[in-house]
mmCIF file as gemmi writes it, N, C-alpha and C atoms, coordinates in Angstrom:
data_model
loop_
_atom_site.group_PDB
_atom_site.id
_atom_site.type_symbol
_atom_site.label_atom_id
_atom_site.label_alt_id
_atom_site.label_comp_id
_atom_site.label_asym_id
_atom_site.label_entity_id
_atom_site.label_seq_id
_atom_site.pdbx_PDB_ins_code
_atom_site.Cartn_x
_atom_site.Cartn_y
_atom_site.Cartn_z
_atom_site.occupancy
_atom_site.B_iso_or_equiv
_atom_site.pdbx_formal_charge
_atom_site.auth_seq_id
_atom_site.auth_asym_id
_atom_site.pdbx_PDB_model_num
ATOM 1 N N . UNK Axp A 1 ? -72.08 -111.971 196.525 1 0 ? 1 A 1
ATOM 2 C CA . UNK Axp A 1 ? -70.924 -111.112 196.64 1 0 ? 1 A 1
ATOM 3 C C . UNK Axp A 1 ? -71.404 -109.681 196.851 1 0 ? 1 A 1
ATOM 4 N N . UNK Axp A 2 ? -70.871 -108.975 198.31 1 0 ? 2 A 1
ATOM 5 C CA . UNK Axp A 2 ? -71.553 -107.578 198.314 1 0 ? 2 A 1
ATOM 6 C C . UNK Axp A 2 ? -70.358 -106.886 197.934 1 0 ? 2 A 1
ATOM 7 N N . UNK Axp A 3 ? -70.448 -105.786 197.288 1 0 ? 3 A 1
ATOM 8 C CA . UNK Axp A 3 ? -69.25 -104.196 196.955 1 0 ? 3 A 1
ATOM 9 C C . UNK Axp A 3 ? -69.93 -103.672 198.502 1 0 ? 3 A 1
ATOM 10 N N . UNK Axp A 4 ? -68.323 -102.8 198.384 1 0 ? 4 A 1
ATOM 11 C CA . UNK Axp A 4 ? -68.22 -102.011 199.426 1 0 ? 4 A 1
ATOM 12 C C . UNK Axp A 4 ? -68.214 -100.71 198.881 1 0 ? 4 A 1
ATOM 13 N N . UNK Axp A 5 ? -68.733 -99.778 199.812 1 0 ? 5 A 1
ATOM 14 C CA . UNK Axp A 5 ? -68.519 -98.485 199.158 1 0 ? 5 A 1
ATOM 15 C C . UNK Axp A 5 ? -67.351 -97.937 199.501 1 0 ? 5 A 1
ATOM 16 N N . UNK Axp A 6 ? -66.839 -96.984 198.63 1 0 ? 6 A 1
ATOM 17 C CA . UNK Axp A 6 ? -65.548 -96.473 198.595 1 0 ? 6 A 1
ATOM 18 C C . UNK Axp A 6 ? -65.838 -95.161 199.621 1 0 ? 6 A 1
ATOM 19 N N . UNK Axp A 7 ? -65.348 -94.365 200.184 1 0 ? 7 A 1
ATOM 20 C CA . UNK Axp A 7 ? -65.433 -93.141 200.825 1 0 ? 7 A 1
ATOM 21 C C . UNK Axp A 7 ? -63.943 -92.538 200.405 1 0 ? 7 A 1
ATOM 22 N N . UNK Axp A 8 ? -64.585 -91.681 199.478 1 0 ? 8 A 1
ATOM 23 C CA . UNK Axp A 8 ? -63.474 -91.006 198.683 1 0 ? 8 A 1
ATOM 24 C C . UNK Axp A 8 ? -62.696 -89.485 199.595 1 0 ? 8 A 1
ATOM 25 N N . UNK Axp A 9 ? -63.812 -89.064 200.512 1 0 ? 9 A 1
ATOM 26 C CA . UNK Axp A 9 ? -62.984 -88.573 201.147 1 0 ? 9 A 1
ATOM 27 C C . UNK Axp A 9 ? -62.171 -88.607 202.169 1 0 ? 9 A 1
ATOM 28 N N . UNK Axp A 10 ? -61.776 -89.653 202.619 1 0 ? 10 A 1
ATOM 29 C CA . UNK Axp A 10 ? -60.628 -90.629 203.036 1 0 ? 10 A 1
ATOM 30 C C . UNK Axp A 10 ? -59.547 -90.75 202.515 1 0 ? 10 A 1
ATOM 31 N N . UNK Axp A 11 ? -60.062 -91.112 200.701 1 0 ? 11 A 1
ATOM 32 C CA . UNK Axp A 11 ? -58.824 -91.26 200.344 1 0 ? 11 A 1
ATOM 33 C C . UNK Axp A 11 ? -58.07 -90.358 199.859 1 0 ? 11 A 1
ATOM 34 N N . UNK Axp A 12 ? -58.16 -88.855 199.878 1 0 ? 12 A 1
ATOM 35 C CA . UNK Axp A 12 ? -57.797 -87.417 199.828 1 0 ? 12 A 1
ATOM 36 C C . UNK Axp A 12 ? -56.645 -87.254 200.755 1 0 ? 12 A 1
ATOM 37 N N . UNK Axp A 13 ? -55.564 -86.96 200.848 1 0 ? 13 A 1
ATOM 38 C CA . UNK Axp A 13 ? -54.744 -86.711 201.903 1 0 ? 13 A 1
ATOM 39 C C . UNK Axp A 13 ? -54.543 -85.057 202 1 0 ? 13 A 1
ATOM 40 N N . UNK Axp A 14 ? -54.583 -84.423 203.017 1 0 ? 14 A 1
ATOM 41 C CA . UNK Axp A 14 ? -54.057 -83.115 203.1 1 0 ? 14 A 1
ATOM 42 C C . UNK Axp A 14 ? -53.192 -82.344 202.59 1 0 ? 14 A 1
ATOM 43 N N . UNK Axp A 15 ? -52.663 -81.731 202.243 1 0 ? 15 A 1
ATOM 44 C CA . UNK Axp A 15 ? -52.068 -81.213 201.352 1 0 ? 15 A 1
ATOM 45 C C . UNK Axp A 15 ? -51.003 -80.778 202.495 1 0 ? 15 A 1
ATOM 46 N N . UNK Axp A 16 ? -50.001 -80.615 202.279 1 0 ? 16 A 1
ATOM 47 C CA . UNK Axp A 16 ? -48.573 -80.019 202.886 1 0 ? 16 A 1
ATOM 48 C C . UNK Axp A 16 ? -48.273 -78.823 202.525 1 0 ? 16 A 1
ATOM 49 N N . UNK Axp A 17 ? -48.068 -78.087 203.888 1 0 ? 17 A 1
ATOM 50 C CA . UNK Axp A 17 ? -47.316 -76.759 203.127 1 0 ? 17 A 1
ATOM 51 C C . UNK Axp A 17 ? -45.741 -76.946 202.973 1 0 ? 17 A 1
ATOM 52 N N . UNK Axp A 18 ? -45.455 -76.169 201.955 1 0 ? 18 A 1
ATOM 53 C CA . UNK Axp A 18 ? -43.507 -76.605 201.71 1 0 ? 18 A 1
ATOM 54 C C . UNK Axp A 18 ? -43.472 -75.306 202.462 1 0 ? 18 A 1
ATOM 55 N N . UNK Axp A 19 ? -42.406 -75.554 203.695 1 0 ? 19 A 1
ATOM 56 C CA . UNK Axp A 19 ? -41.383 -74.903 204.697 1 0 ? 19 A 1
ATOM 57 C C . UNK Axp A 19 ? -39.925 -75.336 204.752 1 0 ? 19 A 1
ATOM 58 N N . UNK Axp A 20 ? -39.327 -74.751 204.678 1 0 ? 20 A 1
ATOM 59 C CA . UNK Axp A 20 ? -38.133 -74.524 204.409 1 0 ? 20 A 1
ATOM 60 C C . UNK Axp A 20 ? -37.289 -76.007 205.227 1 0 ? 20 A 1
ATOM 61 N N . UNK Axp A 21 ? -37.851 -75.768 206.545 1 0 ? 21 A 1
ATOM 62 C CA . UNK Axp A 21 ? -37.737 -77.051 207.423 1 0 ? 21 A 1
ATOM 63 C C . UNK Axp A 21 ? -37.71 -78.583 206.423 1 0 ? 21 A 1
ATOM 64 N N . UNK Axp A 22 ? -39.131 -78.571 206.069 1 0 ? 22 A 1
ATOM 65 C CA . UNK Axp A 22 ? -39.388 -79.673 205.467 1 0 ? 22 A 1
ATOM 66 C C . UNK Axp A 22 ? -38.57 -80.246 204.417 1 0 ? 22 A 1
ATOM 67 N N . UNK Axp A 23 ? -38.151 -78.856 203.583 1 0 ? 23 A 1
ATOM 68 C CA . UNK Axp A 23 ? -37.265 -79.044 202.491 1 0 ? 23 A 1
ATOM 69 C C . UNK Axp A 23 ? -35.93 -79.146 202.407 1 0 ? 23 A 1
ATOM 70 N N . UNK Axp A 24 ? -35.697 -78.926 203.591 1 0 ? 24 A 1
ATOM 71 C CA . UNK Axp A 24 ? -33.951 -79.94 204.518 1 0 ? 24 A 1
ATOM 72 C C . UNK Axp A 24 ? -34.479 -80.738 204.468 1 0 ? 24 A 1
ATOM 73 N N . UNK Axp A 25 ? -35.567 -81.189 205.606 1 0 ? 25 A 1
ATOM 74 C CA . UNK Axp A 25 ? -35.573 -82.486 205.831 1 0 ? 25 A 1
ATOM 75 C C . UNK Axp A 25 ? -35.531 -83.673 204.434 1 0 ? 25 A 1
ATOM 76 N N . UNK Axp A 26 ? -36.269 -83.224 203.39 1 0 ? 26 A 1
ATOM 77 C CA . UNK Axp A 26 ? -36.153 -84.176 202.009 1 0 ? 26 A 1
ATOM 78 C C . UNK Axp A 26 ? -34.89 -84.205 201.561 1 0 ? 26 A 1
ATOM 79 N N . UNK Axp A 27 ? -34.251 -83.035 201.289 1 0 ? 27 A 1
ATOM 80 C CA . UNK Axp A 27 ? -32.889 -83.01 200.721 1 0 ? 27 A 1
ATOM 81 C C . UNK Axp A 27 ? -31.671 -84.1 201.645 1 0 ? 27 A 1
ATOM 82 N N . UNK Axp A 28 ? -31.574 -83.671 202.864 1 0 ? 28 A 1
ATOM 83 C CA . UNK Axp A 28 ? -31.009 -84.336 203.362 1 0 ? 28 A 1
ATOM 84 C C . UNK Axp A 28 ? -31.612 -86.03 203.544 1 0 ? 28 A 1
ATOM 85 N N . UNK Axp A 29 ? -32.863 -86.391 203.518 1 0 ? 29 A 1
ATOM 86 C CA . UNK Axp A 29 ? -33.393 -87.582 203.166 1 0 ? 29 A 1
ATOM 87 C C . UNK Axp A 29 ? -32.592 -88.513 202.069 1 0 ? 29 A 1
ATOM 88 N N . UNK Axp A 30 ? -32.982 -86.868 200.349 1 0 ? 30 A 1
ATOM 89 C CA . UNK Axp A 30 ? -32.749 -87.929 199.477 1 0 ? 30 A 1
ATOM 90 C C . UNK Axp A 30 ? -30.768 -87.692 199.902 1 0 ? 30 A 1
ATOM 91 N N . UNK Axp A 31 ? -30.367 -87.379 200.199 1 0 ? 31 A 1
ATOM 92 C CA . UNK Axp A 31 ? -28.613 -87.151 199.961 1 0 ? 31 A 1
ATOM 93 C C . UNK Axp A 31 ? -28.414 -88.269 200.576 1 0 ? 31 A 1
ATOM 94 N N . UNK Axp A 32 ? -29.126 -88.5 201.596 1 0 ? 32 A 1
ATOM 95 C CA . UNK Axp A 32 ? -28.301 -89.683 202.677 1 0 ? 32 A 1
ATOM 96 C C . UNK Axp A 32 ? -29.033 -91.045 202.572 1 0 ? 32 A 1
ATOM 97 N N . UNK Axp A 33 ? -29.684 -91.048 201.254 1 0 ? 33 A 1
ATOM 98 C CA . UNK Axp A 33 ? -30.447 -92.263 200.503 1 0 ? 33 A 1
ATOM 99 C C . UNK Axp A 33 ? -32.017 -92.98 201.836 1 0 ? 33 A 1
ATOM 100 N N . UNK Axp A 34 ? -32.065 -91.673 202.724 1 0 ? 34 A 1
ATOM 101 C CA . UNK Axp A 34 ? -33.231 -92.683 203.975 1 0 ? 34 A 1
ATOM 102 C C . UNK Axp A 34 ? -34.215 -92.01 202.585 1 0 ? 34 A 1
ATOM 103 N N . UNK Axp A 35 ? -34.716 -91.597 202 1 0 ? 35 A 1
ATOM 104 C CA . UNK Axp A 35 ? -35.947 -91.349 201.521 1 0 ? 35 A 1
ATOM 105 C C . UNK Axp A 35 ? -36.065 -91.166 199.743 1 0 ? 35 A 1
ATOM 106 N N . UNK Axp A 36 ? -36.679 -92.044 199.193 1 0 ? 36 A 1
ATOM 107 C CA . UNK Axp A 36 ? -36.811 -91.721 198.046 1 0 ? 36 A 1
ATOM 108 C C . UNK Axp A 36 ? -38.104 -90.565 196.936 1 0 ? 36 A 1
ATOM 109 N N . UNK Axp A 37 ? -37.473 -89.978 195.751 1 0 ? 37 A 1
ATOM 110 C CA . UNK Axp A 37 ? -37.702 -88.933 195.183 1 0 ? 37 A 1
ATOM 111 C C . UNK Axp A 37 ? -39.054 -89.061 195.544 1 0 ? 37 A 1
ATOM 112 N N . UNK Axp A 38 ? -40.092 -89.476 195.232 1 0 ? 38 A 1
ATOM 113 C CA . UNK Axp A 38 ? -41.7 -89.213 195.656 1 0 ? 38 A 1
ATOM 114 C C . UNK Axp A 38 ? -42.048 -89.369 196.628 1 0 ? 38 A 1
ATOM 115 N N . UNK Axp A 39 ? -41.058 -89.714 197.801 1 0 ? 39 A 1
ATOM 116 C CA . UNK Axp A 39 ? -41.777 -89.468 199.16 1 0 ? 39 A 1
ATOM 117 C C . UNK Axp A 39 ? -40.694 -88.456 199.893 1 0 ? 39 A 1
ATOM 118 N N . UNK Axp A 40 ? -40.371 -88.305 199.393 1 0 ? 40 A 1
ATOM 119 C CA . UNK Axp A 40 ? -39.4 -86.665 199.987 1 0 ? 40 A 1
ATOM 120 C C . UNK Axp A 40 ? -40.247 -85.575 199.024 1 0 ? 40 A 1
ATOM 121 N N . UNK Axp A 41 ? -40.921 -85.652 198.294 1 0 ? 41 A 1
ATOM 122 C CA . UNK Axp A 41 ? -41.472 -84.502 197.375 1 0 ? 41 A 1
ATOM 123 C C . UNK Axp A 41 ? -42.912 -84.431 198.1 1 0 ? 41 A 1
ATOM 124 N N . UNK Axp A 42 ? -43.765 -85.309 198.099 1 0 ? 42 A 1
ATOM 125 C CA . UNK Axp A 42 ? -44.789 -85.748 199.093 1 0 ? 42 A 1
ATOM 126 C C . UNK Axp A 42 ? -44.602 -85.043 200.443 1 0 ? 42 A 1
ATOM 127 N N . UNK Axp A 43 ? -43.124 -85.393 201.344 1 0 ? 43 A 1
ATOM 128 C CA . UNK Axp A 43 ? -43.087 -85.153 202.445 1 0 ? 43 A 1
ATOM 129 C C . UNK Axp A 43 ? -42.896 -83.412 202.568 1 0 ? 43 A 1
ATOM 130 N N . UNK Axp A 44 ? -42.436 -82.815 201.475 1 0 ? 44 A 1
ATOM 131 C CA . UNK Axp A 44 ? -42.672 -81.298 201.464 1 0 ? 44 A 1
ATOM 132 C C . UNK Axp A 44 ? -43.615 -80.832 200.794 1 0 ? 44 A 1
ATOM 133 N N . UNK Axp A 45 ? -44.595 -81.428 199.903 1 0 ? 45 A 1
ATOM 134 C CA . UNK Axp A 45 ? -45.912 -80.995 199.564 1 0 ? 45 A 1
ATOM 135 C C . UNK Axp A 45 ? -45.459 -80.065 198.482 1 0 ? 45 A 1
ATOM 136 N N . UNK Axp A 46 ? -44.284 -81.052 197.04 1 0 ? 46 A 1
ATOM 137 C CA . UNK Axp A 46 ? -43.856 -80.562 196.149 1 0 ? 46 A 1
ATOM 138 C C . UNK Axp A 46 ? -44.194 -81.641 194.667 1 0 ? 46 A 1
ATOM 139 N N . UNK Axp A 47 ? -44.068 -81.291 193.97 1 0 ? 47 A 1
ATOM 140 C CA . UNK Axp A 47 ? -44.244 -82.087 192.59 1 0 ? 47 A 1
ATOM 141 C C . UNK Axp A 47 ? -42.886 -83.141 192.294 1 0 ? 47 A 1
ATOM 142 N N . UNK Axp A 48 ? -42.651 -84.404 191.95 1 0 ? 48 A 1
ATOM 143 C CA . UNK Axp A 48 ? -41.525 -85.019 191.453 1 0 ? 48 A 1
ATOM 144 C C . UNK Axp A 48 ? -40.496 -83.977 190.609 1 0 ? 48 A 1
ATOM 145 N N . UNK Axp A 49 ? -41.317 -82.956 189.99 1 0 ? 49 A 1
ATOM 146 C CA . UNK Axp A 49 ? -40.449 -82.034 188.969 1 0 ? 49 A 1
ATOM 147 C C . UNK Axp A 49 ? -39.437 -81.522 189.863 1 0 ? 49 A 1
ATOM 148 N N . UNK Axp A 50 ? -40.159 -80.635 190.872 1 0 ? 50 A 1
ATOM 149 C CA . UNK Axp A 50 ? -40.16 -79.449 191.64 1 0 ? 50 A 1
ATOM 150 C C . UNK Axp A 50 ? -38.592 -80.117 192.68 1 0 ? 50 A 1
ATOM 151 N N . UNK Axp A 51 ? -39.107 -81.237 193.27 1 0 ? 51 A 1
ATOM 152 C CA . UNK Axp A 51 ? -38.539 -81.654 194.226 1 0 ? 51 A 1
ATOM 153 C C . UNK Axp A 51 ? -36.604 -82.068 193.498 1 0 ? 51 A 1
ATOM 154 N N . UNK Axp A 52 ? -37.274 -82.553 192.085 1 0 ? 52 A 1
ATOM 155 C CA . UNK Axp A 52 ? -35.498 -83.159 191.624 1 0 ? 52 A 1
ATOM 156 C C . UNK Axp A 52 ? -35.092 -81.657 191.501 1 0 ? 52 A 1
ATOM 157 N N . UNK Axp A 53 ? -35.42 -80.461 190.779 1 0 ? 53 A 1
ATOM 158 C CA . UNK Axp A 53 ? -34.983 -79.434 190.524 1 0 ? 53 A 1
ATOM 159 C C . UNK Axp A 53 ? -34.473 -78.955 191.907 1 0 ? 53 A 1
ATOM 160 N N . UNK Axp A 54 ? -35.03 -78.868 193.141 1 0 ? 54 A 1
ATOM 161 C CA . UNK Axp A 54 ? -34.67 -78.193 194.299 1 0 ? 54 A 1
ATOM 162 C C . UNK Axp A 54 ? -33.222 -78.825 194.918 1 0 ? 54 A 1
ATOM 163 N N . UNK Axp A 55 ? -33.283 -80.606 194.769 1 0 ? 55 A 1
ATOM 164 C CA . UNK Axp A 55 ? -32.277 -81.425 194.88 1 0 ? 55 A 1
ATOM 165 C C . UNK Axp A 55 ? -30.981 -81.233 194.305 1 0 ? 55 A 1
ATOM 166 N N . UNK Axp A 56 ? -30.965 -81.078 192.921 1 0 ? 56 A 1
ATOM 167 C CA . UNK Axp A 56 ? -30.128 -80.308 192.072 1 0 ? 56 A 1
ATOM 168 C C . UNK Axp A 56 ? -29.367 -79.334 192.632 1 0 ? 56 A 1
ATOM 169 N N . UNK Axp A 57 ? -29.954 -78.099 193.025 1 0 ? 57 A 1
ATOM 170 C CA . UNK Axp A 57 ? -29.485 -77.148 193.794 1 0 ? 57 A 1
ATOM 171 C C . UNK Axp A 57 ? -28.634 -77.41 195.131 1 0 ? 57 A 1
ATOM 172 N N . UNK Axp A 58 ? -29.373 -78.341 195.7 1 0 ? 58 A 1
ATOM 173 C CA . UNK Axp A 58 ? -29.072 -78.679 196.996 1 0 ? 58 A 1
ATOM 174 C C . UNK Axp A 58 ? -27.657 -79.146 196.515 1 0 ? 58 A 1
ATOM 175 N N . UNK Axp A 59 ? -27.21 -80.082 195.898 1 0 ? 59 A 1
ATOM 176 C CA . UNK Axp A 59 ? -25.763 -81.055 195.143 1 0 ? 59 A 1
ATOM 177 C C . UNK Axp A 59 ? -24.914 -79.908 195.021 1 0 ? 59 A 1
ATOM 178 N N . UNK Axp A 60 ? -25.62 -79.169 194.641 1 0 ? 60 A 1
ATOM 179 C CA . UNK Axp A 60 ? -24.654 -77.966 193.367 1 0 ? 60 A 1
ATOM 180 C C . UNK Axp A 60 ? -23.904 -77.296 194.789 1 0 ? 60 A 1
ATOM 181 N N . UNK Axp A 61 ? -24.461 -77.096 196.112 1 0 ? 61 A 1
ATOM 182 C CA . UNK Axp A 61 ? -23.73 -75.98 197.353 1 0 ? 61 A 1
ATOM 183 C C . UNK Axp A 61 ? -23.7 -77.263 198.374 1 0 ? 61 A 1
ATOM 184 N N . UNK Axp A 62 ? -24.055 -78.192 197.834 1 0 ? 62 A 1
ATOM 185 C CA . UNK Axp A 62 ? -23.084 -79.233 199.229 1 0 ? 62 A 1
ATOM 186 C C . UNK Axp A 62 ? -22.202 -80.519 198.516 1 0 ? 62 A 1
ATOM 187 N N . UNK Axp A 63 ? -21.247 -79.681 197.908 1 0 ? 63 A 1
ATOM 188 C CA . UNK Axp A 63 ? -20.698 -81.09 197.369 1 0 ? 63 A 1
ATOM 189 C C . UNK Axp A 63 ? -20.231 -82.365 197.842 1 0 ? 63 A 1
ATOM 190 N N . UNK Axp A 64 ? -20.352 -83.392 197.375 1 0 ? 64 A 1
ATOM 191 C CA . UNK Axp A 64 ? -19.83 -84.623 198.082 1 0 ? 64 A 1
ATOM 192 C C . UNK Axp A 64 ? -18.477 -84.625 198.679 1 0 ? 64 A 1
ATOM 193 N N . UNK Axp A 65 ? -17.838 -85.315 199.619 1 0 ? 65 A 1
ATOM 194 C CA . UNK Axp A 65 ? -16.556 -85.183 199.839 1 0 ? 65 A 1
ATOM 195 C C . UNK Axp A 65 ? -16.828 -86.831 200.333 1 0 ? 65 A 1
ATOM 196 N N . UNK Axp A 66 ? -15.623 -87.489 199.348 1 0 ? 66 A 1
ATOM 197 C CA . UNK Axp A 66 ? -14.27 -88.564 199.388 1 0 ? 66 A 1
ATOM 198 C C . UNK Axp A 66 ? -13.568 -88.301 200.323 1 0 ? 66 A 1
ATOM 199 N N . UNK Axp A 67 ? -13.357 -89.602 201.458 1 0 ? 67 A 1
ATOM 200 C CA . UNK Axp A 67 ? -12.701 -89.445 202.81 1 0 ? 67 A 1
ATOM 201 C C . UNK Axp A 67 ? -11.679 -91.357 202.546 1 0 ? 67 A 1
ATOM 202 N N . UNK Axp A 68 ? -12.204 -91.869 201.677 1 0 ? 68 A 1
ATOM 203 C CA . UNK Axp A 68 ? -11.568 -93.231 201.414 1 0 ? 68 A 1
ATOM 204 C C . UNK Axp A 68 ? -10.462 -93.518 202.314 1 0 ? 68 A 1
């Protein structure tokens, strides 16, 4: 049985800058359910904390609207 070696810097991903862009793009992700909380936080290069707190905000100035 041979091990393989790992190449750890591979498994490093780049880091994201958060732009304003990006941070529609998650919000509106998580609002319209295409993207969930750690890969909309990921996709703006934010923390799970960071990202529900920003979401929050986002709810609070776009409220839902009932059309039934």
């Amino acid at each position: 049985m041979t091990l393989q070696k790992i190449n750890y810097k591979e498994l490093k991903e780049d880091p994201v800058k958060t732009t304003p862009e990006n941070v529609k793009e998650a919000n509106e992700g998580l609002f319209y359910s295409k993207m969930n909380l750690p890969e909309a936080a990921k996709h703006c290069g934010m923390s799970n904390k960071e990202m529900k707190l920003t979401f929050f905000e986002y709810i609070k100035y776009h409220p839902v609207k009932n059309n039934f």
